[in-house]
C-alpha positions in Angstrom: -4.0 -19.9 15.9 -4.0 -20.8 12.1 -1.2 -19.9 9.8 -3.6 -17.3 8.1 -3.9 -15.5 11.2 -0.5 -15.8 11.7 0.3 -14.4 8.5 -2.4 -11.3 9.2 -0.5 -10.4 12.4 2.7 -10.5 10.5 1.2 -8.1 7.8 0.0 -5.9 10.4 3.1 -5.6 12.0 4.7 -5.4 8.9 2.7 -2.4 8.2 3.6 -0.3 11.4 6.6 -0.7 10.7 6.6 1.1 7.1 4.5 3.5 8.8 6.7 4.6 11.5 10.2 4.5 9.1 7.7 6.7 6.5 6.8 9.3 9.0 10.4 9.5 10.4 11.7 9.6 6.9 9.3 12.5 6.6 10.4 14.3 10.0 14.4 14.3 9.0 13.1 15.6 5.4 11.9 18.5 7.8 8.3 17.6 6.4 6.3 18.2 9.5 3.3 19.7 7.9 0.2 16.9 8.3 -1.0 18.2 4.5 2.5 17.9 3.5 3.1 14.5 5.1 -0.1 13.1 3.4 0.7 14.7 0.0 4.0 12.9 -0.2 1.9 9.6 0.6 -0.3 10.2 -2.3 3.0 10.3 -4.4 3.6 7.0 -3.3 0.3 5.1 -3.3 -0.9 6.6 -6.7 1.5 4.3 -8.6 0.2 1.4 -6.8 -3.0 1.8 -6.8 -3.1 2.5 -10.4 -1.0 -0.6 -11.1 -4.1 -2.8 -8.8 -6.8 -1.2 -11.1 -4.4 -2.0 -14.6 -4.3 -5.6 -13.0 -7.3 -6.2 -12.0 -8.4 -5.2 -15.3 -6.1 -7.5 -17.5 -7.4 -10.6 -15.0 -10.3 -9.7 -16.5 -9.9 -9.8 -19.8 -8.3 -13.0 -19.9 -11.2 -15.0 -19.0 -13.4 -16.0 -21.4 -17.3 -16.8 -21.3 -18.1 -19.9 -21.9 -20.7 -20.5 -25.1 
C-alpha cells in the first residue's frame, strides 16, 4: 500500500470520527430531529464552503496569461 492510500484511509477514518462526535454532540443538545440535525450541519459547512469558492477564486486571479 502507497503512502497516498495510506493517507486516504486515515482521512476516511478521520472523517467518521467527526461524524459520530457531531451526531452525539447533536443527541446531548437533545437535537434528534433528522431536519434539525442536518440544518445545524448546514450552519457549519456553509462557512467552509464559501471560504473553498473565495479561494479557489483568488488562485485564479493570480495567474496570469502569458502574451
Amino acid at each position: 500500500m502507497g503512502w497516498i492510500d495510506i493517507a486516504k484511509q486515515k482521512g476516511y477514518i478521520a472523517g467518521l470520527a467527526l461524524s459520530y462526535l457531531f451526531y452525539k454532540l447533536l443527541e446531548v443538545l437533545n437535537i434528534t430531529l433528522a431536519y434539525k440535525q442536518v440544518y445545524a450541519l448546514h450552519i457549519i459547512l456553509l462557512p467552509i464552503e464559501i471560504t473553498i469558492i473565495v479561494l479557489l477564486f483568488q488562485s485564479f486571479k493570480s495567474i496570469k496569461p502569458a502574451n
